[in-house]
C-alpha positions as MATLAB code, in Angstrom:
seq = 'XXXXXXXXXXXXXXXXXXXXXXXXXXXXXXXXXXXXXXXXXXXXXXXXXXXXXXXXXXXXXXXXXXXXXXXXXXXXXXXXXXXXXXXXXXXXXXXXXXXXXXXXXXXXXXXXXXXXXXXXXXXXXXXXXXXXXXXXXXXXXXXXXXXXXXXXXXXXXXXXXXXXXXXXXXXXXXXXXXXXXXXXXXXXXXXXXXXXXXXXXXXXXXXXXXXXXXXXXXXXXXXXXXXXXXXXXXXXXXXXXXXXXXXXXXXXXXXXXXXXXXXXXXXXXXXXXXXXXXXXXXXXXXXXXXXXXXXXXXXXXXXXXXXXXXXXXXXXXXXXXXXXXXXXXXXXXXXXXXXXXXXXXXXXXXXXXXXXXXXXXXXXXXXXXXXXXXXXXXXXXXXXXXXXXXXXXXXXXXXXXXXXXXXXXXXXXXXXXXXXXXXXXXXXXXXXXXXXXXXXXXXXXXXXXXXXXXXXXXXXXXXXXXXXXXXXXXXXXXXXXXXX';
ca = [
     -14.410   34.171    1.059;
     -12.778   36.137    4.024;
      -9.490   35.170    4.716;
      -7.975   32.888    7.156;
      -5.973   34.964    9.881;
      -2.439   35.075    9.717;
      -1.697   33.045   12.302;
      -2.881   29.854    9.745;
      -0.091   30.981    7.554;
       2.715   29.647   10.049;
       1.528   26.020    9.079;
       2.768   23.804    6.658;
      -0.915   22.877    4.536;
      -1.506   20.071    2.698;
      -3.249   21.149   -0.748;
      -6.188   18.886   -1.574;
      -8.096   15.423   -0.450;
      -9.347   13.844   -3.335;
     -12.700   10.806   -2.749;
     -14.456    8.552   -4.894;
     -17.856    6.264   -4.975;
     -18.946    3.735   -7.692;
     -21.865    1.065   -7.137;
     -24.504    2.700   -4.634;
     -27.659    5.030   -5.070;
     -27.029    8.948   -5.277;
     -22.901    8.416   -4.887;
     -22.340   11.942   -4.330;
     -23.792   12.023   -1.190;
     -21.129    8.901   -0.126;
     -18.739   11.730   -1.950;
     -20.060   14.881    0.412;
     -19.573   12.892    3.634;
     -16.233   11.691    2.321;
     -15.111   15.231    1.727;
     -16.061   16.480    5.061;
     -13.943   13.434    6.767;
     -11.204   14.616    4.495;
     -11.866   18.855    5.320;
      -8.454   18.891    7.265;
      -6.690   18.487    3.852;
      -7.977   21.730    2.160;
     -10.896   24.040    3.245;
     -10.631   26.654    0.594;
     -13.089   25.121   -1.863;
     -14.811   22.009   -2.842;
     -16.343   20.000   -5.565;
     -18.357   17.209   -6.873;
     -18.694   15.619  -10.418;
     -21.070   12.969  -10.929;
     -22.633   10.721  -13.746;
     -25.945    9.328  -14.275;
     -26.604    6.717  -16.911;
     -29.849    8.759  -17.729;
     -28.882   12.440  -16.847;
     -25.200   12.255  -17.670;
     -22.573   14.503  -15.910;
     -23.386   17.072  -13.447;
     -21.160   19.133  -11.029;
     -21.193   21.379   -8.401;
     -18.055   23.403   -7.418;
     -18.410   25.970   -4.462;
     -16.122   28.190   -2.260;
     -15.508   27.411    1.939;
     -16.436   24.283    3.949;
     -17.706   21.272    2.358;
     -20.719   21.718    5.668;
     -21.790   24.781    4.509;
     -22.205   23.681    0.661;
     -22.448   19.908    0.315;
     -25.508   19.633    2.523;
     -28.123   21.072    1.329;
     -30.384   18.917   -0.556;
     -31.350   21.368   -3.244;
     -28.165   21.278   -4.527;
     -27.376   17.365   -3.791;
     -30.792   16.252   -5.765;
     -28.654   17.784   -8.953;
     -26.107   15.247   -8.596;
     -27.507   11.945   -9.133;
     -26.110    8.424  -10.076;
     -24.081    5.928   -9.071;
     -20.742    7.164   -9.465;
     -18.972   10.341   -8.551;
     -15.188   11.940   -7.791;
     -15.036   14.728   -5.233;
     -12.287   17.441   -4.100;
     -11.586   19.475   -1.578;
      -8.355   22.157   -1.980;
      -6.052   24.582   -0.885;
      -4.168   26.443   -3.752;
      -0.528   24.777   -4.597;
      -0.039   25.913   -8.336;
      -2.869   28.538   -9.636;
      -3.463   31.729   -7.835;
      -4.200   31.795   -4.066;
      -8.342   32.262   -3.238;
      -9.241   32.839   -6.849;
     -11.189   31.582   -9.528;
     -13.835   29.111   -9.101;
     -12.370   27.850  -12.613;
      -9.418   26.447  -10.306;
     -11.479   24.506   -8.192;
     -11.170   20.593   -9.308;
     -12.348   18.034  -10.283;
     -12.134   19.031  -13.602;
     -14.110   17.653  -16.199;
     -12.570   17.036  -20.088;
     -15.240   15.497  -23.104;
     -13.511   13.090  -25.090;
     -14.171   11.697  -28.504;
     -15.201    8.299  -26.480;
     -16.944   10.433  -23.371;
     -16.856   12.424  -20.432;
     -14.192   12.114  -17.491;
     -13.211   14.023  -14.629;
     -10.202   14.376  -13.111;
      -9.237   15.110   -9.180;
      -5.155   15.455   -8.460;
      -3.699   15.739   -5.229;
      -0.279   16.385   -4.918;
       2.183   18.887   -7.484;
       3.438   19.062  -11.352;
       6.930   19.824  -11.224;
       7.043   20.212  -14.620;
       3.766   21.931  -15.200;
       4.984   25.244  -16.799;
       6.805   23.257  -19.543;
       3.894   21.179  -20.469;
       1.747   24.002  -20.173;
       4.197   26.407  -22.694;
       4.266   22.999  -25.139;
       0.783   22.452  -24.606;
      -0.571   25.997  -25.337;
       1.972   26.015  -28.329;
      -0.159   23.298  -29.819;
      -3.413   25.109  -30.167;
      -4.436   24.008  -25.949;
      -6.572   26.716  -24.793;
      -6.272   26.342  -20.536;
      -9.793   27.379  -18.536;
      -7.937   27.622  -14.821;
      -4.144   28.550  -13.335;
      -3.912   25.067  -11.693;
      -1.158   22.622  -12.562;
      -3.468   19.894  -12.604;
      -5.179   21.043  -15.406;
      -2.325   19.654  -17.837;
      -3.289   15.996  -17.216;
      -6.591   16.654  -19.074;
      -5.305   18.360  -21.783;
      -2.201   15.689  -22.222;
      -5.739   13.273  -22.403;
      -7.222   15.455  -24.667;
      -3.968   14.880  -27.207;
      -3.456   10.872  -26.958;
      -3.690    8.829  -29.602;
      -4.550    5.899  -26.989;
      -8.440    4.388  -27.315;
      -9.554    4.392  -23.900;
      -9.149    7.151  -21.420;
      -7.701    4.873  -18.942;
      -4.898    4.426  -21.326;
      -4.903    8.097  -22.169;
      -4.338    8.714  -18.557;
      -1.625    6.664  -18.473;
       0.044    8.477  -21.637;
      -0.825   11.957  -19.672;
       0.559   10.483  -16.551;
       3.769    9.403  -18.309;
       4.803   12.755  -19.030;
       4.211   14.413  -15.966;
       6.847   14.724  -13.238;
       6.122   15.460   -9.666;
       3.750   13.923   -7.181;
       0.383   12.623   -8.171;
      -2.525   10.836   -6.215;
      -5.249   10.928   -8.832;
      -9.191    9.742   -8.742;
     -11.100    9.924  -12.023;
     -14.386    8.717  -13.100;
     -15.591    7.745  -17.152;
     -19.316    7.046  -17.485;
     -19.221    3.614  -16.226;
     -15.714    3.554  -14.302;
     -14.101    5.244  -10.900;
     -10.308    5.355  -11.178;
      -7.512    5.711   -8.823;
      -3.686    6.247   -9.882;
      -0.609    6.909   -7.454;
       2.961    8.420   -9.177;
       5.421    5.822   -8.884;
       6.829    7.077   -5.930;
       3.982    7.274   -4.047;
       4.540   10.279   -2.726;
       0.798   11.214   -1.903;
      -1.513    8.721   -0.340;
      -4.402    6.775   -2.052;
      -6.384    4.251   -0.482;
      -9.132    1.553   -1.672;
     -11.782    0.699    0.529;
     -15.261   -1.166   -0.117;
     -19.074   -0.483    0.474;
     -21.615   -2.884    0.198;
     -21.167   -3.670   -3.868;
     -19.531   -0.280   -4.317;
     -15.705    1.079   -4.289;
     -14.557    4.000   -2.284;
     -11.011    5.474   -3.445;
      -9.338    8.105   -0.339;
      -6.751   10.067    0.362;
      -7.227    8.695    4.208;
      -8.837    5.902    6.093;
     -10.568    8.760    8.018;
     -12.790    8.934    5.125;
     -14.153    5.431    5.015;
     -14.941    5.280    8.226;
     -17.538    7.968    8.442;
     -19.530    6.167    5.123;
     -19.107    2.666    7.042;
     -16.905    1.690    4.343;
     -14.537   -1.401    5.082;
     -11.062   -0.443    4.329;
      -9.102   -2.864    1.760;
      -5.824   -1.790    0.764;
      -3.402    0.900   -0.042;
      -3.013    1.756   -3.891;
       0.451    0.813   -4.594;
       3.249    3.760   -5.622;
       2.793    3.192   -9.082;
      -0.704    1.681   -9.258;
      -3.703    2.334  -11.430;
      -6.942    0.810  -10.335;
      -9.330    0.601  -12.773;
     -13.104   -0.360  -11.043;
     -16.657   -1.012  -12.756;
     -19.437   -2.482  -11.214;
     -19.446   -5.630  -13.846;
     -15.746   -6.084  -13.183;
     -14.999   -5.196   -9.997;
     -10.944   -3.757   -8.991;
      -8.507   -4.264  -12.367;
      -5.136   -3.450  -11.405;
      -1.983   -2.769  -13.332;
       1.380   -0.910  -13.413;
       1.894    1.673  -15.867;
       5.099    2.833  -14.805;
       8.759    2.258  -14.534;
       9.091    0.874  -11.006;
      10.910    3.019   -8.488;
      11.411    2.624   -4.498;
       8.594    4.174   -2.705;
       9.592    8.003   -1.163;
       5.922    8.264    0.713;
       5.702   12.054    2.041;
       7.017   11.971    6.207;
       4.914   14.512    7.336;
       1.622   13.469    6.370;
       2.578   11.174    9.425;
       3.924   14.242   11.590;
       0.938   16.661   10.368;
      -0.938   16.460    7.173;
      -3.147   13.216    8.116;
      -6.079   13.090   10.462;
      -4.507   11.312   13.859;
      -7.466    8.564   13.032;
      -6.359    7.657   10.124;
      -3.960    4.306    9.149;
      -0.850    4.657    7.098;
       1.120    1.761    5.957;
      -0.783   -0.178    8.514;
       0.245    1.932   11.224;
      -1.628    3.999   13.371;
      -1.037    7.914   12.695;
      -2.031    8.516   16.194;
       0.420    5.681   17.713;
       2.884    7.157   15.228;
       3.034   10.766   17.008;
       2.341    9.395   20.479;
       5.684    7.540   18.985;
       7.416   10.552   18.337;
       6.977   12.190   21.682;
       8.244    9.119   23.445;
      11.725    9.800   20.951;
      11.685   13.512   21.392;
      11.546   12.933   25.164;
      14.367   10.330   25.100;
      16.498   12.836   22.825;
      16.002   15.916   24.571;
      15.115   15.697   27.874;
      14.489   18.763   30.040;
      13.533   19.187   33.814;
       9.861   21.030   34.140;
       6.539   20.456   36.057;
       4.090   20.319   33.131;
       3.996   18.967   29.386;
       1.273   20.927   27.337;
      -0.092   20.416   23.621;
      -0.028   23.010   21.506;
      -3.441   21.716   20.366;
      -4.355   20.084   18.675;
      -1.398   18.937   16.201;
       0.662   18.391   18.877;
      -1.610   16.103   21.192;
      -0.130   12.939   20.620;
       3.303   14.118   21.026;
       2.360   15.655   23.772;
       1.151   12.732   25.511;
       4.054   10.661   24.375;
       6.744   12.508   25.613;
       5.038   13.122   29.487;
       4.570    8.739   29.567;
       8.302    8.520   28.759;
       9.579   11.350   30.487;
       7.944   11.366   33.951;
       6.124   14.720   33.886;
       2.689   15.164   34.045;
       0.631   15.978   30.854;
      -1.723   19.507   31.217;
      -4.100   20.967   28.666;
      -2.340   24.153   29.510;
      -3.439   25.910   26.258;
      -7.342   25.229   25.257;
      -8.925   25.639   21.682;
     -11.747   27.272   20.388;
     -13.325   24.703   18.355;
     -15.412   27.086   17.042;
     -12.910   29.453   15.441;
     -12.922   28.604   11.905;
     -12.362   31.558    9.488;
     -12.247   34.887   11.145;
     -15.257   36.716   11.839;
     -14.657   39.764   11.687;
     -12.340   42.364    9.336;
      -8.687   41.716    9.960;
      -7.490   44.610   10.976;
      -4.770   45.585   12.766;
      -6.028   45.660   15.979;
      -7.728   41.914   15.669;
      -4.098   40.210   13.831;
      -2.948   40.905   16.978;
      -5.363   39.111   18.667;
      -4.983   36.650   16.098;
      -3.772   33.518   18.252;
      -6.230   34.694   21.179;
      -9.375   34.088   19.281;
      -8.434   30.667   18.822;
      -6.679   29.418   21.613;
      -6.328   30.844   25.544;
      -3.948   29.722   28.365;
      -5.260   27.477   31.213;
      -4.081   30.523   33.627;
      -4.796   27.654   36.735;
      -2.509   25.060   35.425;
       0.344   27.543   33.941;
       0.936   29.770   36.855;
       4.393   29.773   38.601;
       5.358   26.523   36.371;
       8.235   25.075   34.021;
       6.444   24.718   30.859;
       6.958   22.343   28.175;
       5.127   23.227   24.730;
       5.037   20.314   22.349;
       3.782   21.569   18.611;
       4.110   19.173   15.541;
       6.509   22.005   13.610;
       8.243   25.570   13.371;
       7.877   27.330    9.902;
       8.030   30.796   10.167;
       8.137   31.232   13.884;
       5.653   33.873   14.595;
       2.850   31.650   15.741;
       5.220   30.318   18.425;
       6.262   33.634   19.914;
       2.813   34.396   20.372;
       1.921   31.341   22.515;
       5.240   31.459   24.491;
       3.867   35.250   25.117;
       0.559   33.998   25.923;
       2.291   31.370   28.656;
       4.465   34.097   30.207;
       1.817   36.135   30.746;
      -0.053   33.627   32.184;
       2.733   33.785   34.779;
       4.653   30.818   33.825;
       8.125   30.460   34.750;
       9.853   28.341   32.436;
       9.083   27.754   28.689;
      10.911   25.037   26.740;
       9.581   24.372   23.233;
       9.807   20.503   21.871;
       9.608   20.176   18.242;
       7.743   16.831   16.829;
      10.027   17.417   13.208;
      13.290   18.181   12.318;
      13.418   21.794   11.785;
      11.684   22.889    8.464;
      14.797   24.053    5.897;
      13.524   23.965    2.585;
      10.171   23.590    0.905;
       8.296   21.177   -0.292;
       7.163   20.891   -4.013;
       5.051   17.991   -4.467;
       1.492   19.107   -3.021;
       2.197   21.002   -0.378;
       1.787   25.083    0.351;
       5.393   26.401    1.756;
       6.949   29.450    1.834;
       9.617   30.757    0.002;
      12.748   29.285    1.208;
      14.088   32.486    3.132;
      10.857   32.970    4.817;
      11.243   29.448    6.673;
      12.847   29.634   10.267;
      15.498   26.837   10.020;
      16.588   28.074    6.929;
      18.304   30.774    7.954;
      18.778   30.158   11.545;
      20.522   27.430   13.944;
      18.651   26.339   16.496;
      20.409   28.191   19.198;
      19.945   31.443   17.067;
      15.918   30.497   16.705;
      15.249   29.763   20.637;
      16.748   33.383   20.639;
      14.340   34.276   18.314;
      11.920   32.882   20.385;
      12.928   34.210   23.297;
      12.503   30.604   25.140;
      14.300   28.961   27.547;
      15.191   25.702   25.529;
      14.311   24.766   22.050;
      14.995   21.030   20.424;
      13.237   19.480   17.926;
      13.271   15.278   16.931;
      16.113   14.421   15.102;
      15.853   12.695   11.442;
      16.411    9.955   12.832;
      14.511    9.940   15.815;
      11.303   10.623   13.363;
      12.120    7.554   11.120;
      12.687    5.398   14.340;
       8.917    6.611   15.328;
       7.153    5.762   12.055;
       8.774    2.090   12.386;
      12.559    2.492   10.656;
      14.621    0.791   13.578;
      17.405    1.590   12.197;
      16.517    5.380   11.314;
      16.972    6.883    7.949;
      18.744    5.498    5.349;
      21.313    7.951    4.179;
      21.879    6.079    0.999;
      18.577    5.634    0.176;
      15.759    7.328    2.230;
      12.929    5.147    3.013;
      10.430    8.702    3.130;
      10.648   11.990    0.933;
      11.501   14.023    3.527;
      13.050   17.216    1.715;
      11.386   19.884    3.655;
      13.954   18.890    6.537;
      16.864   17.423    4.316;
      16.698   19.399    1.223;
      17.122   16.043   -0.568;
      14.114   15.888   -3.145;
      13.483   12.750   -4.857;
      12.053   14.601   -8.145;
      13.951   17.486   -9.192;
      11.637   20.430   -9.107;
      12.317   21.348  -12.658;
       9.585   24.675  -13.092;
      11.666   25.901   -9.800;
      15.116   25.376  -11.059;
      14.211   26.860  -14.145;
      13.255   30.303  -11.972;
      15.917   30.011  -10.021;
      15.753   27.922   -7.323;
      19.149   26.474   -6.055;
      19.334   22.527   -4.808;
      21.343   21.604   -1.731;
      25.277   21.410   -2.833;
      26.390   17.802   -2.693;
      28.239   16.779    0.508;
];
């Protein structure tokens, strides 16, 4: 698969989106649409494992957009039954693009059956298992971290996979929203932090796991709860939900930005919605850093709601200055040098109308490496603007994240390296400010903003306080913010 221009690199990703269907007729096709609401959450690759009580497991596991595979019913007829698990990814741990051996679920055969396995989220401790588990005669098929879990499984002396799970999930550290499927049952576990999101919805007199509400809505599924940080769901069609708590409690650390970026803007987290929440976060950036201009403009489309939030509270008028190609997807032609530098251009062009002679604020959901927002303030001064002052919806991106999520290496990261005075000249704008800590947690509902004692969100990508310690990492190197 061609790859994605460099411009997509100055994102933050979120690595997978992981669905799951028991109790209705043909269950992967509940599982395709699913995976398409989900697409935002990983569009390198996709697959499908299903069982039928006849035909037994099948899968399908294909490179690019769940559209372009999932679809056709050639391939859907081979996937029959009742129940199925589906994935969609980016790569975290296992090599980048690759081997369609890395592409999850994955499936393990058990002395008491089949199951399949589809993780969302980071092993921080995945090359020690993996040395101990190759050591002990574990031969490994893919790169990916998530391939441990099966072959901790694989080793229990538990009788039922659901308690093997459990005894795999015991010894894993990191972040971890898992759906699995057995023969006759769909399971859904979250790490006890809860860290990555999980939801439980139902269909008619099926189950739906998610990573997002999104994803319910587009199968008419009625949306029922949040798994808990902590929580295994066990669900059958005889038996219905069976829920129980397999770990030592600990305070939930739920992951910030999947509010600020990661989550579809439709979606509902904690029982709040995402779009409110960033419509929320412009109205705080606007009240923390205010700024006289003549237009607030999107970068689109992550930072919409902001957007929109911080011209209601501030007084200026909101502009679709910049407009999208929704058509862009993966570039179309050979990146070479000449088209990277067209890069931004191809997907998104300045409303030349609207921009002309005015004081311009931009309002994107995050700076990572910076070079994506040079190239849009270019775009806007040569559209003849005659002000540009940047408005960050996060904190500024330090350090990165290990639990699920694709950042660079910590000296490639803006804010790492710079203050913020030193990155608006960088940027070559006129102002840059970004939300403050607490600003963000006052926006997703903390009145009282963050907790310094004990943080209410994992939020080390801006703090550089991470609630696991990222063992593999330390173990290569990797130095942890000194103590204050």
């Amino acid at each position: 698969m061609p790859p994605a221009h460099p411009f997509d690199d100055d994102k933050l990703r979120e690595e997978c989106g992981v669905f799951g269907v028991i109790g209705v007729t043909d269950a992967a096709n509940f599982v395709a649409l699913g995976l398409h609401a989900l697409q935002h959450r990983g569009q390198e690759a996709g697959g499908i494992v299903c069982h039928h009580p006849e035909h037994g497991f099948n899968s399908a596991r294909r490179f690019g957009y769940v559209r372009d595979n999932f679809t056709k019913q050639s391939l859907m007829e081979t996937l029959p039954g009742p129940l199925a698990i589906g994935h969609v990814r980016y790569s975290t741990a296992g090599s980048k693009g690759a081997a369609i051996r890395d592409v999850q679920p994955f499936f393990g055969e058990f002395a008491m059956g089949g199951a399949a396995i589809a993780h969302n989220g980071n092993i921080t401790n995945a090359d020690a298992l993996r040395r101990e588990l190759i050591e002990r005669g574990s031969i490994f098929q893919s790169s990916s971290d998530s391939e441990c879990i099966i072959h901790l499984m694989a080793r229990s002396l538990q009788r039922t996979i659901p308690e093997r799970m459990e005894d795999a999930l015991r010894r894993v550290e990191g972040a971890f929203s898992v759906v699995a499927m057995t023969r006759t049952k769909l399971i859904g576990v979250r790490d006890p932090l809860g860290v990555r999101p999980l939801v439980l919805g139902k269909i008619a007199d099926g189950y739906v796991l998610s990573s997002e509400t999104c994803a319910l809505d587009i199968i008419g599924a009625q949306f029922v709860r949040e798994v808990e940080p902590g929580e295994m769901v066990v669900i059958t069609e005889k038996k219905g939900v069976e829920s129980h708590y397999p770990f030592r409690p600990a305070k939930s650390r739920f992951c910030i930005f999947e509010h600020v970026y990661f989550s579809r803007p439709d979606s509902i987290i904690g029982g709040r919605s995402v779009y409110e929440t960033r419509h929320q976060i412009g109205v705080e950036l606007a009240r923390e850093t205010p700024v006289e201009a003549d237009l607030v403009c999107p970068v689109p489309d992550s930072g919409t709601p902001a957007a929109i939030g911080f011209s209601h509270e501030s007084g200026i008028p909101y502009a679709m200055g910049i407009i999208r190609n929704q058509y862009m997807g993966r570039t179309f032609i050979e990146p070479t040098e000449q088209i990277r530098n067209m890069g931004v251009r191809l997907k998104l062009n300045v409303n030349r109308a609207l921009i002309e002679g005015k004081r311009v604020i931009l309002v994107d959901d995050s700076v990572v490496r910076g070079t994506t927002s040079r190239k849009i303030k270019d775009m806007i001064l040569d559209a003849g603007a005659k002000e540009v002052h940047f408005r960050i919806a996060s904190p500024p991106t330090a350090w990165p994240c290990f639990y699920g999520v694709d950042t660079p290496n910590r000296e490639k990261l803006l804010a790492a390296t710079m203050s913020e005075e030193e990155m608006r000249e960088h940027l070559n704008v006129d102002s840059l400010k970004f939300i403050s800590l607490d600003g963000l947690y006052r926006a997703v509902g903390e009145a009282q903003g963050r907790s310094p004692s004990c943080p209410q969100y994992c939020d080390a990508c801006f703090s550089g306080e991470y609630p696991v310690a990222p063992t593999d990492m330390i173990n290569k190197g990797f130095e942890l913010k000194a103590a204050e």
